[in-house]
Backbone as a ProteinNet text record, in pm:
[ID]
protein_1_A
[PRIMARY]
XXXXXXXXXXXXXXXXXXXXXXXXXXXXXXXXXXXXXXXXXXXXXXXXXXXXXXXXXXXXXXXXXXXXXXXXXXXXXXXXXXXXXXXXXXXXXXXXXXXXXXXXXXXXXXXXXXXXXXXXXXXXXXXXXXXXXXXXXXXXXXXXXXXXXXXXXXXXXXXXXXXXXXXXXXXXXXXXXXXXXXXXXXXXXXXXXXXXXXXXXXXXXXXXXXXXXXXXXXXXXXXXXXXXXXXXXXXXXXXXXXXXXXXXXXXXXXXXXXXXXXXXXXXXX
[TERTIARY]
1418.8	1346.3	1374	1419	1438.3	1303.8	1301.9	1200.9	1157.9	1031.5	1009	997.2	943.9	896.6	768.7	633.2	505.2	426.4	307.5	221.6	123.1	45.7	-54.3	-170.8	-265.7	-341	-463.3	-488	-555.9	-700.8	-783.6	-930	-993.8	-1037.5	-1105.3	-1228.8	-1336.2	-1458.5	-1432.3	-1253	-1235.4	-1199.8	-1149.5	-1072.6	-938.9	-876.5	-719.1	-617.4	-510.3	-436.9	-358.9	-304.9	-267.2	-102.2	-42.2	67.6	194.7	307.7	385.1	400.8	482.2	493.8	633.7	680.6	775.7	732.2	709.6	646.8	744.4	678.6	767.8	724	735.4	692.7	552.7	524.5	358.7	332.4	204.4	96.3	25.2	-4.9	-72.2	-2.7	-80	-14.1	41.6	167.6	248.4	248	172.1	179.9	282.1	369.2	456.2	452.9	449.5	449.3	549	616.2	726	732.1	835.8	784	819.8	806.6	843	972.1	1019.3	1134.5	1186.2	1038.4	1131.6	1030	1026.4	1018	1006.6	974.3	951.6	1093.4	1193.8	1325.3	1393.3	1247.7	1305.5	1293	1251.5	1229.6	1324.6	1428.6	1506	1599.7	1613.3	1643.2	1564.7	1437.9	1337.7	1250.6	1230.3	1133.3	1192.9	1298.7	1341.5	1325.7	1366.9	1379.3	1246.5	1145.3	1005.6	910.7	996.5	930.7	913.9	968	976.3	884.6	775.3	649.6	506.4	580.1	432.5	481.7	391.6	344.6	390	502.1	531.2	475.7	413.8	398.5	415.7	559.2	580.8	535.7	464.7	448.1	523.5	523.8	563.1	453.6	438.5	321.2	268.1	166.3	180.9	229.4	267.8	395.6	527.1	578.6	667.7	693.1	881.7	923.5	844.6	816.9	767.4	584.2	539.4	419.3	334.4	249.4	232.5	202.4	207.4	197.3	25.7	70.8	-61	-108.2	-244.5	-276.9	-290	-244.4	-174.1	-337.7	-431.9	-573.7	-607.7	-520.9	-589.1	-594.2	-682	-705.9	-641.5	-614.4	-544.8	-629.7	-743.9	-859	-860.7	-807.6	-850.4	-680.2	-628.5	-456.2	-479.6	-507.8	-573.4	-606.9	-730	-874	-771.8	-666.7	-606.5	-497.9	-429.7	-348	-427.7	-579.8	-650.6	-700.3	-749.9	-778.7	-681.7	-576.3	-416.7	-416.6	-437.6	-421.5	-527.7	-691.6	-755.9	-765.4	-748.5	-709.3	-618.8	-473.9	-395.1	-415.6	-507.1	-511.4	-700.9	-729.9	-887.8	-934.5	-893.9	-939.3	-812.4	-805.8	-663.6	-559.3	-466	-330.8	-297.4	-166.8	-78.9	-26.1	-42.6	-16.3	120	234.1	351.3	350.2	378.4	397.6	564.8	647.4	727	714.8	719.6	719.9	569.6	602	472.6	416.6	477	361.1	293	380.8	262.7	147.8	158.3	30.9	-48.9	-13.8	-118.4	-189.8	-86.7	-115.7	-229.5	-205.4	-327.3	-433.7	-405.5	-537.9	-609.7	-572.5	-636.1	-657.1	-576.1	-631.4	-749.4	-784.6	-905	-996.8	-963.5	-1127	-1187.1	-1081.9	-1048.8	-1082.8	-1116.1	-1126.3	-1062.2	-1163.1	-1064.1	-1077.5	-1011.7	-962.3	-789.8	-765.3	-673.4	-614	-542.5	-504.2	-392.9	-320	-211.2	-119.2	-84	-59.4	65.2	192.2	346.8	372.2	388.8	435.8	569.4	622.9	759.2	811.4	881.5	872.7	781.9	688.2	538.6	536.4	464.4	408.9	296.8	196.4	71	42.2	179.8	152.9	171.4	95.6	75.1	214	218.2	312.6	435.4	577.8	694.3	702.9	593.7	627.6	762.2	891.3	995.9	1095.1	1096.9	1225.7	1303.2	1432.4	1526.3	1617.1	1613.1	1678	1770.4	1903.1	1941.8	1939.3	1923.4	1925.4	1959.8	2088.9	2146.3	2098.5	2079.9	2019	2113.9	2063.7	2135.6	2123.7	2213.2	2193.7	2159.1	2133.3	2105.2	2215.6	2181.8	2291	2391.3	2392	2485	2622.9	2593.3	2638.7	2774.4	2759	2828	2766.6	2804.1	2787.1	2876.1	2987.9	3062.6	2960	2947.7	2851.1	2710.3	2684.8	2505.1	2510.7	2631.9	2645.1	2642.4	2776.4	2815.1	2711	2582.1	2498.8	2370.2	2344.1	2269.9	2326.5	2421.9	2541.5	2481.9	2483.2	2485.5	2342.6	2279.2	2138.3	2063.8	2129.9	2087.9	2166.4	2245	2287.2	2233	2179.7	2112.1	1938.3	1901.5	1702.6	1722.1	1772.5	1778.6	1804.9	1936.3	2016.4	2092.8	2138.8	2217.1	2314.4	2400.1	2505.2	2528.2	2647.3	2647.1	2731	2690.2	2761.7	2844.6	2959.3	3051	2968.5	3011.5	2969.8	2936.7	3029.2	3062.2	2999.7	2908.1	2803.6	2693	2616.3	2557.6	2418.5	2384.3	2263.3	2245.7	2364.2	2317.9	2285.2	2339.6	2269.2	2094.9	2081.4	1940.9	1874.5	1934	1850.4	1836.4	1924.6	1945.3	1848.2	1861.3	1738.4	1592.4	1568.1	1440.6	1390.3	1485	1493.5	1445.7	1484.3	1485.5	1357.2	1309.7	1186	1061.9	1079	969	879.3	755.1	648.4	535.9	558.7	468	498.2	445.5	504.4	478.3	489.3	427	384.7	453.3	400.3	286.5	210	65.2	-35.9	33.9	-21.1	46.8	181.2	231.4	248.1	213.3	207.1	47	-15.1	-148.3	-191	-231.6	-263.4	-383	-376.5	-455.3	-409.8	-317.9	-286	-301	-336.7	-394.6	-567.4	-644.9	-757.9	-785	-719	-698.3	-668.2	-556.9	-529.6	-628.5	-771.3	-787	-958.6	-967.6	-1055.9	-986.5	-908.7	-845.9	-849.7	-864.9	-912.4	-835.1	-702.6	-592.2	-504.8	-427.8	-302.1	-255.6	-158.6	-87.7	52.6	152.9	293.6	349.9	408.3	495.2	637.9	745.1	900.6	962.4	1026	1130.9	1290.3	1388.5	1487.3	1551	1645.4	1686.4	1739.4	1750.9	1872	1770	1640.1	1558.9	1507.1	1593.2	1545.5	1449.7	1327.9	1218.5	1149.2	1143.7	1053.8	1011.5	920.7	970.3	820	802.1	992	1032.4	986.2	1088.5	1001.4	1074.4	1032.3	926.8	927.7	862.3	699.5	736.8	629.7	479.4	615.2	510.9	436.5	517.4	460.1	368.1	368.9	302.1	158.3	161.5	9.8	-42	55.2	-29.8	-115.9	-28.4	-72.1	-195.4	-225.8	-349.8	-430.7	-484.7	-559.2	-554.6	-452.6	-480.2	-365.7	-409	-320.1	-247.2	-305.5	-277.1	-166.6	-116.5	-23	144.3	166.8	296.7	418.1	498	608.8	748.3	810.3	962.6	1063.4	1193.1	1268.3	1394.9	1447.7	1567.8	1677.8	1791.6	1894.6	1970.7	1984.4	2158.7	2074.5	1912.2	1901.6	1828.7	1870	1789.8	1636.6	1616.6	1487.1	1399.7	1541.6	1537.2	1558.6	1496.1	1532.2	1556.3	1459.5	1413.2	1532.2	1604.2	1749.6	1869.4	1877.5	1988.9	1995.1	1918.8	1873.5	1795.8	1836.2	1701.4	1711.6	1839.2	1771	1673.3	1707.9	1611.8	1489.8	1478.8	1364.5	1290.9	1345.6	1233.1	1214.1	1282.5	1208.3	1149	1134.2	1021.3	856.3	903.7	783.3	757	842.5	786.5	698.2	757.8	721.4	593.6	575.4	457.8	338.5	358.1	234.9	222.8	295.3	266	341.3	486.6	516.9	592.4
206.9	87.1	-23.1	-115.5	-267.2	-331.6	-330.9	-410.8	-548.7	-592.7	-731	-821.4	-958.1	-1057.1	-1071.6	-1091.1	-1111.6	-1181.4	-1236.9	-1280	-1172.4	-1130	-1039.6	-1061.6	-997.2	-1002.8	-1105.7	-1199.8	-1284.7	-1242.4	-1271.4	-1229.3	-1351.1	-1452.8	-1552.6	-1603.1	-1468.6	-1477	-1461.8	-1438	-1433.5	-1556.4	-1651.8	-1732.1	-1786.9	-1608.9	-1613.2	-1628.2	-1715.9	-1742.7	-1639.5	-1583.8	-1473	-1472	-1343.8	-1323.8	-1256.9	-1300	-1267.6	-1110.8	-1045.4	-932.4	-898.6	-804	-696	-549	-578.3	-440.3	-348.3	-220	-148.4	5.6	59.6	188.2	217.5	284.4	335	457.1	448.4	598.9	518.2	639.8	613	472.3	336.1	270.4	323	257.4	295.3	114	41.1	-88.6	-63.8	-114.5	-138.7	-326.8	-313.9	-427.9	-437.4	-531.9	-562.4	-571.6	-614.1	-625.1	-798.1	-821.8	-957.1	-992.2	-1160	-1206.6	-1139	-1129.4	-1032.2	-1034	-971.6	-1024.9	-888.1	-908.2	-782.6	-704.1	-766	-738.7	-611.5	-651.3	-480.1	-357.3	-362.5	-270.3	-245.9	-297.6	-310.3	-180.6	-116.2	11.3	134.9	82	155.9	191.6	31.9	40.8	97.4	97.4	143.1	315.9	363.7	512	552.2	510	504.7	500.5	426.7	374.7	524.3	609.7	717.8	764.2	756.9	859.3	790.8	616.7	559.2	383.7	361.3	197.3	132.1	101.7	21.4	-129	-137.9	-311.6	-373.4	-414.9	-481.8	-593.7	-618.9	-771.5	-882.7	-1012.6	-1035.5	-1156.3	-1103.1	-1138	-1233.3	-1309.3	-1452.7	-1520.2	-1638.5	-1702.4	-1640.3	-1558.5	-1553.4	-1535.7	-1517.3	-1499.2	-1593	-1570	-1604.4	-1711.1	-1602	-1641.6	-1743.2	-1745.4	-1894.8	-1927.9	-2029.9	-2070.2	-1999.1	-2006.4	-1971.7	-2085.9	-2092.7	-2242.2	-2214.1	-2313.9	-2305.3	-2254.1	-2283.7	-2242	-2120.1	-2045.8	-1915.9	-1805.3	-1724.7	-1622.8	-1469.1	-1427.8	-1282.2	-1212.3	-1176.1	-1106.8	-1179.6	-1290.6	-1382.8	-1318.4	-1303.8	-1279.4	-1167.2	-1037.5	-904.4	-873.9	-972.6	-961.5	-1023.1	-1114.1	-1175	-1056.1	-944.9	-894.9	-790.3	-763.2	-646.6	-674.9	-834.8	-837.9	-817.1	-865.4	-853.2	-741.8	-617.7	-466.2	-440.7	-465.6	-374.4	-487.3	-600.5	-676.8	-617.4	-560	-477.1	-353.3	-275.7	-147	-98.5	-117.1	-128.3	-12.8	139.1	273.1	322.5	238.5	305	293.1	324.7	344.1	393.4	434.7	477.3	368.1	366.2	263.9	309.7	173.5	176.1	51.8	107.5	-53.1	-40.9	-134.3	-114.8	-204.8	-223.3	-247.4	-346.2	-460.1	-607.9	-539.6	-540.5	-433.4	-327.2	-258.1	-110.6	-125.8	-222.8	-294.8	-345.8	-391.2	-428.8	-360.2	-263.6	-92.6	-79.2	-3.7	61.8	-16.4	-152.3	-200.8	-226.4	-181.9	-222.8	-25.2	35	188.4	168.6	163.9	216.1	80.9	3.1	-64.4	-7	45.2	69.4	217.6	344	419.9	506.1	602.1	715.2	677.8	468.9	408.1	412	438.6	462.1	586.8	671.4	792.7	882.2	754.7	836.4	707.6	733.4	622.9	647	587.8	582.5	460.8	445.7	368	426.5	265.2	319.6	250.3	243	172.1	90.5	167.9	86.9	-23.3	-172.9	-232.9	-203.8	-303	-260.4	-177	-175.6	-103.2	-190.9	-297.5	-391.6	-492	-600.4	-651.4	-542.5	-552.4	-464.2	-473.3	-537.5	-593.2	-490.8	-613.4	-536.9	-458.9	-462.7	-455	-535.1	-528.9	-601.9	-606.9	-702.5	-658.2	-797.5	-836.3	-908.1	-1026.6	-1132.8	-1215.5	-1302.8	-1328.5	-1427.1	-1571.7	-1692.6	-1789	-1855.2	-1784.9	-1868	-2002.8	-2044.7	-2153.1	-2233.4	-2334.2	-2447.9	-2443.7	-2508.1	-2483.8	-2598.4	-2692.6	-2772.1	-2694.4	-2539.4	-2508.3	-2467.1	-2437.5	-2377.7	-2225.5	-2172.5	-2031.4	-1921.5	-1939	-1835.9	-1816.4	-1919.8	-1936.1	-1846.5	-1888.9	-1864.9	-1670.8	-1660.9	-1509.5	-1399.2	-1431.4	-1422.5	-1370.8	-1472.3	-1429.4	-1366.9	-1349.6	-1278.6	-1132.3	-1113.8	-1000.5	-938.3	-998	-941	-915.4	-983.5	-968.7	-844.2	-806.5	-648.9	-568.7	-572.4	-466.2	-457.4	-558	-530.9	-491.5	-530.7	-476.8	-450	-419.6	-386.6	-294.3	-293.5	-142.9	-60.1	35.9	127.1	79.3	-2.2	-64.5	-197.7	-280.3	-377.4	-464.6	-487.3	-500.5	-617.9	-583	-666.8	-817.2	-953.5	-1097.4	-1087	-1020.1	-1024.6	-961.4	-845.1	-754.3	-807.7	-735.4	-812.4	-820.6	-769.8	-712.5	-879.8	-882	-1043.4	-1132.6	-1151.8	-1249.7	-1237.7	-1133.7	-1028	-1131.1	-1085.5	-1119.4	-1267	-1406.5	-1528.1	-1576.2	-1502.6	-1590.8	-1528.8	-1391.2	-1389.1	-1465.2	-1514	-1611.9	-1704.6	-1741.5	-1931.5	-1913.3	-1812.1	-1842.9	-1757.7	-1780.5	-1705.3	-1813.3	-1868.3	-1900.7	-1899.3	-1782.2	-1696.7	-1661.9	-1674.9	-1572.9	-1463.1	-1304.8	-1196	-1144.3	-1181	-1146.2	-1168.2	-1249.2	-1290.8	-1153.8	-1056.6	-944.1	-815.6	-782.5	-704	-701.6	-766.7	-762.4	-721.5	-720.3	-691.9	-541.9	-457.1	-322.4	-270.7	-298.1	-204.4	-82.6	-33.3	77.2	179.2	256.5	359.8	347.1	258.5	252.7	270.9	185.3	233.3	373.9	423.5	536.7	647.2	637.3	723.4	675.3	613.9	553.8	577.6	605.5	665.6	739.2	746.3	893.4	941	875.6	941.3	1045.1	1081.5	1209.5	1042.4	1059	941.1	1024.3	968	961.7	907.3	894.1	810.4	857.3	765.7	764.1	638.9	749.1	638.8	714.9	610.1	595.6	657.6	723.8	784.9	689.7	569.4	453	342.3	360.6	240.3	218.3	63.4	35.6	-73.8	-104.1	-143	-51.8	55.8	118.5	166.1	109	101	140.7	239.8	266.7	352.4	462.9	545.7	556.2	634.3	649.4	774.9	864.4	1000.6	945.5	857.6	795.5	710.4	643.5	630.3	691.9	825.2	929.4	990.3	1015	1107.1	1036.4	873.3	855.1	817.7	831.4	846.6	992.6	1088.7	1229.4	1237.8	1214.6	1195.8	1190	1081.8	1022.4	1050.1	1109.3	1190.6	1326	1436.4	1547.1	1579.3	1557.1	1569.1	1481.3	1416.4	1394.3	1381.1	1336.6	1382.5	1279	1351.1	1241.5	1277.5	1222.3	1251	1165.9	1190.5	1096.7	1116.5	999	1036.8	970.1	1088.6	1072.7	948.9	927	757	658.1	692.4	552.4	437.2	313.8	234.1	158.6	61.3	27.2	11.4	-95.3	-82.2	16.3	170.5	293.9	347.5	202	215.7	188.4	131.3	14.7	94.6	110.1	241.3	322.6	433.8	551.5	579.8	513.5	484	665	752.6	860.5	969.4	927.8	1043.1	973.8	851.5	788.4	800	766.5	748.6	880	1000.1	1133.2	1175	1155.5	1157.3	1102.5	988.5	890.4	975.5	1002.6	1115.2	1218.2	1349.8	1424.1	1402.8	1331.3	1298.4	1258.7	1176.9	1094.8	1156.6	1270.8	1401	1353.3	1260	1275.3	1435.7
1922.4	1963.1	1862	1882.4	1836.3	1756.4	1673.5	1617.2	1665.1	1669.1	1758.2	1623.6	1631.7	1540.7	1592.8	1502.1	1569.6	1450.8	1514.4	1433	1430.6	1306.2	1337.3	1231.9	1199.2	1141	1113.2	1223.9	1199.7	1213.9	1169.9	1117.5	1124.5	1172.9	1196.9	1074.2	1145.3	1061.7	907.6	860.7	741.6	695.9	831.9	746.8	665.8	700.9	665.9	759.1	814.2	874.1	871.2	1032.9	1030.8	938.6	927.1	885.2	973	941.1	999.3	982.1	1086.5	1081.8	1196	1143.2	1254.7	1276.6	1400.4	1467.3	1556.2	1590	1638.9	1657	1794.6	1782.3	1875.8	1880.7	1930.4	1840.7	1886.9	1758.5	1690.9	1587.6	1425.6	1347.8	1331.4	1280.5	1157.3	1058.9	955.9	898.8	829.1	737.7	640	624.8	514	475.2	283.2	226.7	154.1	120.8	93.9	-53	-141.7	-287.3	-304.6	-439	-503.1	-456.8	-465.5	-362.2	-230.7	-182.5	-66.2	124.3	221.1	343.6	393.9	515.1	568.4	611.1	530.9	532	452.2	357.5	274.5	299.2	445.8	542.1	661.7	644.4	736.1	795.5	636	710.8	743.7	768.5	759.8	888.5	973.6	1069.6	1224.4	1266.3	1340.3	1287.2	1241.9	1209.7	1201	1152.2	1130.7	1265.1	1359.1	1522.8	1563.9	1545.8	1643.5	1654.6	1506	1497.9	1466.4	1456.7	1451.6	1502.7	1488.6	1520.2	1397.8	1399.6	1218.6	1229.1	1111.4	1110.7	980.8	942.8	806.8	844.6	739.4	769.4	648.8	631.6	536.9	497.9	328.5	262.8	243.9	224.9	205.5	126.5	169.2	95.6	63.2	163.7	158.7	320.8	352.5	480.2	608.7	680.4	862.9	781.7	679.9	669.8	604.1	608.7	605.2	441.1	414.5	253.7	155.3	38.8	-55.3	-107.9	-114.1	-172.4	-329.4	-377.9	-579.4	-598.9	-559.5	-589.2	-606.6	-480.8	-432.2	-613.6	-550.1	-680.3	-628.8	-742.5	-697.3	-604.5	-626.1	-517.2	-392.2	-366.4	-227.9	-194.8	-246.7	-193	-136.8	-234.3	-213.1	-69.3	-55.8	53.8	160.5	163.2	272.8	347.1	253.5	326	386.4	298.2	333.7	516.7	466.8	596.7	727.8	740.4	788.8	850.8	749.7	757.3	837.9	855	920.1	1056.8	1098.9	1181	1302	1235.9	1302.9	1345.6	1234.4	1208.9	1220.7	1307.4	1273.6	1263.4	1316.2	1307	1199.1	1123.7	1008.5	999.3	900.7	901.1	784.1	790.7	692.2	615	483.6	410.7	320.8	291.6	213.3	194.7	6.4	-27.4	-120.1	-153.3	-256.3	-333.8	-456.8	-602.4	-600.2	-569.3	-530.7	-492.6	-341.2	-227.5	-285.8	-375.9	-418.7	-496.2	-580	-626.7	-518.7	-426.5	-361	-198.7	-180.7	-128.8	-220.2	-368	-392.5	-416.7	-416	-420.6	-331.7	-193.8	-5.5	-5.6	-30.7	1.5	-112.3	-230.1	-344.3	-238	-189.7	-124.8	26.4	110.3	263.7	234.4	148.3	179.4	251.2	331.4	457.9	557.2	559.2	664	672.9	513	440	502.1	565.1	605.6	478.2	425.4	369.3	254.5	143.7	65.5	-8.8	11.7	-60.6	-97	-231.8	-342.3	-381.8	-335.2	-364.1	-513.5	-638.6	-722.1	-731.7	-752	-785.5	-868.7	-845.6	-986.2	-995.4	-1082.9	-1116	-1237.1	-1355.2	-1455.7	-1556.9	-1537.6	-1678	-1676	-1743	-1802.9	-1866.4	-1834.5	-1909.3	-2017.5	-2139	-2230.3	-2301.5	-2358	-2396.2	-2288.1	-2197.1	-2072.6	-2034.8	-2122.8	-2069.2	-1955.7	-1849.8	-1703.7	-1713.2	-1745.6	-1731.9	-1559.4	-1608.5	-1487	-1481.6	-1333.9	-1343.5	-1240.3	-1268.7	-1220.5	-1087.3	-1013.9	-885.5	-850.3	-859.1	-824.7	-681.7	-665.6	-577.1	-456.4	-342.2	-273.5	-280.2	-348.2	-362.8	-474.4	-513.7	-601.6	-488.5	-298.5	-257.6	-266.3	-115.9	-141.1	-188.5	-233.4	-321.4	-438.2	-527	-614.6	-639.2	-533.3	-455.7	-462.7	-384.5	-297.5	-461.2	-560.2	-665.8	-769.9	-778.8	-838.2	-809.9	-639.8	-599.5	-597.4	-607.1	-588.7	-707.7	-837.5	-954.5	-1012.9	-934	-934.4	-907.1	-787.8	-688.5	-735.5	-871.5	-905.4	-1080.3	-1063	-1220	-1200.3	-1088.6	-1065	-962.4	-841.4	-720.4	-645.8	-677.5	-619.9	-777.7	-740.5	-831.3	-925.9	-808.1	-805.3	-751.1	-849.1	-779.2	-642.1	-589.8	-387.2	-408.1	-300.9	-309.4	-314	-317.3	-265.9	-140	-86.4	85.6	153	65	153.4	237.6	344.4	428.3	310.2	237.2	144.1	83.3	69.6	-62.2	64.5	179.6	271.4	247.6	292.9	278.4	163.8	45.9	-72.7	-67.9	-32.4	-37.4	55.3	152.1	288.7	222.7	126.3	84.9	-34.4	-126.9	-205.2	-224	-75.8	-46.2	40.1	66.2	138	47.6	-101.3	-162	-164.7	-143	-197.5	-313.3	-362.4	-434	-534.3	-679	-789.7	-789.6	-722.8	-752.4	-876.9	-1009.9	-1078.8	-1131.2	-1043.3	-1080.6	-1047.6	-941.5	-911.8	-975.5	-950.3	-995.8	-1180.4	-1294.1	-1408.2	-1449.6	-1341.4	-1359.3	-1381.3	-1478	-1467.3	-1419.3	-1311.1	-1197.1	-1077.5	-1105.3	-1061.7	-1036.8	-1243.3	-1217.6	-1207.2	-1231	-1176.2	-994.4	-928.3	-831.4	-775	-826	-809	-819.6	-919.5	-964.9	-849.3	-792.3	-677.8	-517.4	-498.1	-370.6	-330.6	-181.1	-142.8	-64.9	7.9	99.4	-38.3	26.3	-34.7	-94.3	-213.5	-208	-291.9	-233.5	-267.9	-343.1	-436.9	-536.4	-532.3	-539.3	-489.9	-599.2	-649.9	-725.5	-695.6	-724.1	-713.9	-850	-942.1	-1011.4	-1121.1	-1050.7	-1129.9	-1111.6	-1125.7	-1107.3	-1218.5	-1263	-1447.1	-1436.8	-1315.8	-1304.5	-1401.1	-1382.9	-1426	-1598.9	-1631.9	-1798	-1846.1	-1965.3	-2021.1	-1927.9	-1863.2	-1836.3	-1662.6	-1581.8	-1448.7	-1476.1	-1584.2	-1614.1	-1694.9	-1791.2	-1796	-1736.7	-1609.8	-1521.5	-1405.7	-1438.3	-1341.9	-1395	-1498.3	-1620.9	-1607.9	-1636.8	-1615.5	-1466.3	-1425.6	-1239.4	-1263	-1278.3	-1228.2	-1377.1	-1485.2	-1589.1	-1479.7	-1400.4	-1349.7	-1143.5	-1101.6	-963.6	-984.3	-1058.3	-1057.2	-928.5	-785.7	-659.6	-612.1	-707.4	-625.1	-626.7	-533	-515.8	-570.3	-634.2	-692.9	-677.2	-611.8	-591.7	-618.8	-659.7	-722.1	-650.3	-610.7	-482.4	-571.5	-561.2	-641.6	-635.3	-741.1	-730.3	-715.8	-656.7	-609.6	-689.2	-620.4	-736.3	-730.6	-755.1	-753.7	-566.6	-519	-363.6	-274.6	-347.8	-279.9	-122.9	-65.1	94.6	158.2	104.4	129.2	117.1	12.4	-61.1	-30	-24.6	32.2	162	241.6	339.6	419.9	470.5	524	468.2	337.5	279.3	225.7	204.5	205.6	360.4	505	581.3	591.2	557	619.6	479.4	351	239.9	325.8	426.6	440	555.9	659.8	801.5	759.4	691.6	654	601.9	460.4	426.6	481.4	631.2	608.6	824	774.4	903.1	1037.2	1041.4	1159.8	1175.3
[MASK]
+++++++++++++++++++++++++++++++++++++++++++++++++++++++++++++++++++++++++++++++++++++++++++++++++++++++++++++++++++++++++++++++++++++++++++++++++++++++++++++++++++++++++++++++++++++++++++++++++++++++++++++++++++++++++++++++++++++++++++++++++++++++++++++++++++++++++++++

């Protein structure tokens, strides 16, 4: 099944203008959130394969992609409460929640308020573990489009192979289009959420099964990917952590067959 384009989540009596979304599938809804510079695109190899066993609904976050702008005002908890609302809007007897990196910060922070509305919870390169203080990820500054897109392509190229993927993709790959159109349509600084350490508090307030998935070559994760597993499981011994070989930070992308059947399996298709 083809994924559609939709508006969803609007909540009135809340006040939050709905958000864009790509849907797909019937069943048990399956919410997926996207991470920092990014669209409901980072799901792309995901929601079709995913349709078979549920109702997918990426949406893409505010201020970024289809959806509609953040006001410079808004506060992290009003951002929070806006996708929360989004989620039970779409999802009103529940869903299966996935977030990656942005998104997983803000997954566990809609499962620890939503309860066992919450069914089932995968963080994929989670944020939400504080500021990196001391992680160096080289980055190269893309330029403007007057720079030309050889230029443009060149350094998004080198970009997704230094925080993104494993490796770095030709110019010419379809991936850096990917990354350039999520780019140019970010709104939002995520790190206003994702540098924030609320994670394992959350975590340790949740009441679905929850999943954690990293990629093998994912140098998001600092210092080490074992470390940040180490204090997940302190604080929920129950749960589950798997690490999918070669791959890198964008594991869903890279790895997507053994990522969507990590996410089938898990969350009981």
């Amino acid at each position: 099944m083809t994924a559609s384009n939709a508006m969803a989540g609007l909540d009135s009596n809340a006040g939050f203008p709905a958000l864009a979304a790509r849907t797909a599938g019937m069943g048990t809804p399956l919410v997926l959130l996207h991470g920092g510079v990014g669209s409901a695109a980072h799901w792309e190899r995901n929601i079709d394969e995913l349709s078979a066993a549920f109702c997918v609904i990426a949406f893409d976050l505010p201020g970024y992609g289809n959806s509609p702008d953040v006001p410079a005002t808004i506060t992290t908890d009003d951002y929070i409460a806006w996708v929360s609302h989004a989620v039970l809007a779409t999802a009103p007897k529940g869903c299966h929640l996935a977030g990656f990196s942005f998104g997983g910060a803000i997954a566990a922070r809609i499962a620890a308020n939503l309860g066992d509305r919450v069914l089932g919870l995968s963080l994929l390169g989670s944020a939400g573990f504080g500021a990196p203080v001391g992680r160096l990820v080289q980055v190269t500054k893309v330029p403007g489009p007057e720079a030309g897109r050889p230029a443009r392509r060149a350094a998004a190229a080198a970009n997704l192979g230094q925080w993104m993927l494993s490796t770095e993709p030709p110019p010419d790959d379809p991936v850096v289009d990917t990354q350039l159109t999520n780019l140019d349509r970010t709104r939002f600084d995520s790190r206003r959420i994702s540098f924030k350490p609320t994670l394992l508090d959350d975590l340790a307030r949740i009441t679905a099964p929850v999943q954690l998935i990293w990629g093998t070559v994912d140098r998001l994760a600092y210092p080490s990917i074992q470390s940040r597993a180490d204090s997940c499981r302190a604080v929920r011994p129950d749960i589950s952590v798997v690490l999918v070989p070669d791959g890198g930070h964008w594991v869903q992308y890279e790895k997507a067959e053994a990522v969507n059947r990590l996410l089938m399996n898990f969350h009981g298709a």
